[in-house]
Every structure is written in structure tokens, then in C-alpha cells.
PDBQT receptor file of N, H, CA, C and O in Angstrom, charges set to zero:
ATOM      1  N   UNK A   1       7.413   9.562  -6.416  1.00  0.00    +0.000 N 
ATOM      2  CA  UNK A   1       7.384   8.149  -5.986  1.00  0.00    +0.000 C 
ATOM      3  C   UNK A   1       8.291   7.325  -6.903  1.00  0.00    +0.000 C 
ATOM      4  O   UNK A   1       8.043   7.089  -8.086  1.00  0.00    +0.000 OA
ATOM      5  N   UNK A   2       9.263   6.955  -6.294  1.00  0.00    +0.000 N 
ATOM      6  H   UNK A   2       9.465   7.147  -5.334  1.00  0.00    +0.000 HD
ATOM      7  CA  UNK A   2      10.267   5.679  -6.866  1.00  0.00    +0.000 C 
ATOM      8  C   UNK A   2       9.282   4.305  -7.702  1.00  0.00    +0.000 C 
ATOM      9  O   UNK A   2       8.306   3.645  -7.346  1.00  0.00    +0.000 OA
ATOM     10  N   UNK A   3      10.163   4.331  -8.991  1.00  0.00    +0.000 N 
ATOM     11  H   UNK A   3      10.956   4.868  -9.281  1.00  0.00    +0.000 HD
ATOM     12  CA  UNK A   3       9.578   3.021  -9.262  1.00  0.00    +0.000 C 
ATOM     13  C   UNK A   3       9.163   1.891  -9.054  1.00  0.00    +0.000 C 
ATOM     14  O   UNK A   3       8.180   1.214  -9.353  1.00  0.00    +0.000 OA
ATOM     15  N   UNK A   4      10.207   1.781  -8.408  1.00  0.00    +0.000 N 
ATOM     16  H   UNK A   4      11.006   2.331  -8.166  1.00  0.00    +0.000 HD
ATOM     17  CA  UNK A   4      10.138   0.376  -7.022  1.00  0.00    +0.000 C 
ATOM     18  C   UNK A   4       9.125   0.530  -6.352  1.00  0.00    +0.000 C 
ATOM     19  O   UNK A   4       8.223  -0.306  -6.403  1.00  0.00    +0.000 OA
ATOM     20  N   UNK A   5       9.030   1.811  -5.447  1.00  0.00    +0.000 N 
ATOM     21  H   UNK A   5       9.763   2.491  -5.405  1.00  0.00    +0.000 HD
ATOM     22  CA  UNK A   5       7.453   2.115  -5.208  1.00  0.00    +0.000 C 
ATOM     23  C   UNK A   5       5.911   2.131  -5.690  1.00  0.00    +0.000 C 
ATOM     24  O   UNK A   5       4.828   1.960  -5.130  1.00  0.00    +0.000 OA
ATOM     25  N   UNK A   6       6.138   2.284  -6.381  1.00  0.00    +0.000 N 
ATOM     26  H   UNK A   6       7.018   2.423  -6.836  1.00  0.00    +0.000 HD
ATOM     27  CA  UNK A   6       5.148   2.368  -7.550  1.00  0.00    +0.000 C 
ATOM     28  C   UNK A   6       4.605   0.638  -7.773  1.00  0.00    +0.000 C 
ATOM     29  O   UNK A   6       3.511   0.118  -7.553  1.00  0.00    +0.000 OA
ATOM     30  N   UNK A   7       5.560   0.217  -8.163  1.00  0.00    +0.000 N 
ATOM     31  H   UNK A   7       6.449   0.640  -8.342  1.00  0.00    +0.000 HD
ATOM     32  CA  UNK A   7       5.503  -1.502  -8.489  1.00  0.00    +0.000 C 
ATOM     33  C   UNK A   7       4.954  -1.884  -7.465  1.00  0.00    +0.000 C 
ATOM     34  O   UNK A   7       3.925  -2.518  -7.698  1.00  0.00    +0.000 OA
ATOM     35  N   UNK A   8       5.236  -1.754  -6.276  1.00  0.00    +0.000 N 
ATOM     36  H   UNK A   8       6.072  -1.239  -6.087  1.00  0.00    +0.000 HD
ATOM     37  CA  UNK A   8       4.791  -2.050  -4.979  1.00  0.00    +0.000 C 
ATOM     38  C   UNK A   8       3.665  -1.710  -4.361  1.00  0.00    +0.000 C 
ATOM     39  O   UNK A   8       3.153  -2.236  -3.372  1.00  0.00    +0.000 OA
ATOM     40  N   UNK A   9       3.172  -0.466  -5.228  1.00  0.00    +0.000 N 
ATOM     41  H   UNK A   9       3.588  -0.039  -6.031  1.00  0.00    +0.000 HD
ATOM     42  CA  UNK A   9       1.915   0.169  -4.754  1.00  0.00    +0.000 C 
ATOM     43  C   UNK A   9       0.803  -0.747  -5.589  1.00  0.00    +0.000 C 
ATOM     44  O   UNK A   9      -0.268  -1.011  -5.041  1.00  0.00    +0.000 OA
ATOM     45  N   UNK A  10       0.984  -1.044  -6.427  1.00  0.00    +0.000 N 
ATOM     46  H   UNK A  10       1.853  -0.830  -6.872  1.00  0.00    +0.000 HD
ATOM     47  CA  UNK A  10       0.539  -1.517  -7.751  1.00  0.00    +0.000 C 
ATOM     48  C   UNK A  10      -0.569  -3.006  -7.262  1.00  0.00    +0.000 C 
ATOM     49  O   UNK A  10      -1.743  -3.366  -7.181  1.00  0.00    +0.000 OA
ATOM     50  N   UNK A  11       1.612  -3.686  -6.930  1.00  0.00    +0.000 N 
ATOM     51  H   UNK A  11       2.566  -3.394  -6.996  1.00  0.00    +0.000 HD
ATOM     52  CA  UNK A  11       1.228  -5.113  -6.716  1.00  0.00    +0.000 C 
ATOM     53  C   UNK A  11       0.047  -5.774  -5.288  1.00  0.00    +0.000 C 
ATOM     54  O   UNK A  11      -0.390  -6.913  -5.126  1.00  0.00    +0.000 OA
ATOM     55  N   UNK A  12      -0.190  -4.395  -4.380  1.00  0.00    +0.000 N 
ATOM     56  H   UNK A  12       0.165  -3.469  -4.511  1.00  0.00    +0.000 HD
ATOM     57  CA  UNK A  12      -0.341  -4.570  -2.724  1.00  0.00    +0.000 C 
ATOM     58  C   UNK A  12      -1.995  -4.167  -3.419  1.00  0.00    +0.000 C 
ATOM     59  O   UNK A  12      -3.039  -4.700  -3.042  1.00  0.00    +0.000 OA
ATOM     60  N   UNK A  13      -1.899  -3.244  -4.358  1.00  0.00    +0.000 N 
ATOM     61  H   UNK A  13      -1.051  -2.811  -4.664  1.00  0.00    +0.000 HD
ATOM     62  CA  UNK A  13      -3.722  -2.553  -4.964  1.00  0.00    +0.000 C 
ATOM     63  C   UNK A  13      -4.351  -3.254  -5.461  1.00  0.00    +0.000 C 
ATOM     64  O   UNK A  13      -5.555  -3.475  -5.330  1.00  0.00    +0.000 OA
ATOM     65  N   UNK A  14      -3.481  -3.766  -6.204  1.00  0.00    +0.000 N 
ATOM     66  H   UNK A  14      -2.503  -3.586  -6.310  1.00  0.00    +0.000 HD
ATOM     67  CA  UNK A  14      -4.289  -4.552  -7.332  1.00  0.00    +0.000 C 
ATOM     68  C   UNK A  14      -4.869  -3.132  -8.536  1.00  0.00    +0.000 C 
ATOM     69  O   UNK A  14      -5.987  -3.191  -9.049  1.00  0.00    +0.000 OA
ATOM     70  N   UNK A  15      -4.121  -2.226  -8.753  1.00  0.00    +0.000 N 
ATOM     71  H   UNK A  15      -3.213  -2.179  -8.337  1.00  0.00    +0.000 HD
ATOM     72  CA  UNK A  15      -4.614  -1.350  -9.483  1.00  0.00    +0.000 C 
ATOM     73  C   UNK A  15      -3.812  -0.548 -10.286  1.00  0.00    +0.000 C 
ATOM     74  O   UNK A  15      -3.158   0.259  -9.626  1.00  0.00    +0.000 OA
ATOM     75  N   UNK A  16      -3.660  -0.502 -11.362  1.00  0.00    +0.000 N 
ATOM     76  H   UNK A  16      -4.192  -1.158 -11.898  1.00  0.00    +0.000 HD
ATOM     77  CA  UNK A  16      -3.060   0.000 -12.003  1.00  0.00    +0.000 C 
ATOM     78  C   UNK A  16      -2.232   1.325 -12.203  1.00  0.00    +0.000 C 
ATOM     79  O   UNK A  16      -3.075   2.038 -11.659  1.00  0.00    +0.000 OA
ATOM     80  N   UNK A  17      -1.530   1.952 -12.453  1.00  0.00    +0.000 N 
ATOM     81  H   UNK A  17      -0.845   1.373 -12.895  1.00  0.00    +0.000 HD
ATOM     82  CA  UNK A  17      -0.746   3.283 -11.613  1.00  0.00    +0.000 C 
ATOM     83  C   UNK A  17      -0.426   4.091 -13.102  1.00  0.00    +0.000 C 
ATOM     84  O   UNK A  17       0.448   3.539 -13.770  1.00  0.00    +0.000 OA
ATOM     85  N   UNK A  18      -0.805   4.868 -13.475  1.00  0.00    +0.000 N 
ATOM     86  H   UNK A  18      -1.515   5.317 -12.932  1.00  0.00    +0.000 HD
ATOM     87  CA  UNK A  18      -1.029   6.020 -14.742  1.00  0.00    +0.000 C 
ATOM     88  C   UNK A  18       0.471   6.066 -14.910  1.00  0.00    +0.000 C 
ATOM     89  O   UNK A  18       0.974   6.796 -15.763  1.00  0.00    +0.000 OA
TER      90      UNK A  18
């Protein structure tokens, strides 16, 4: 998973990403 992705997964969760 791309960083950008990640950031995005993050910001949409509200949860923090290891």
C-alpha cells in the first residue's frame, strides 16, 4: 500500500496505521 494510500486510509478511519 502506497503512502498516499495509507494517509488516506488513516485520514477516512480515523485510526492509526503501524
Amino acid at each position: 500500500m502506497p503512502l498516499s494510500q495509507t494517509r488516506s486510509y488513516t485520514n477516512h478511519t480515523s485510526l492509526p496505521v503501524s
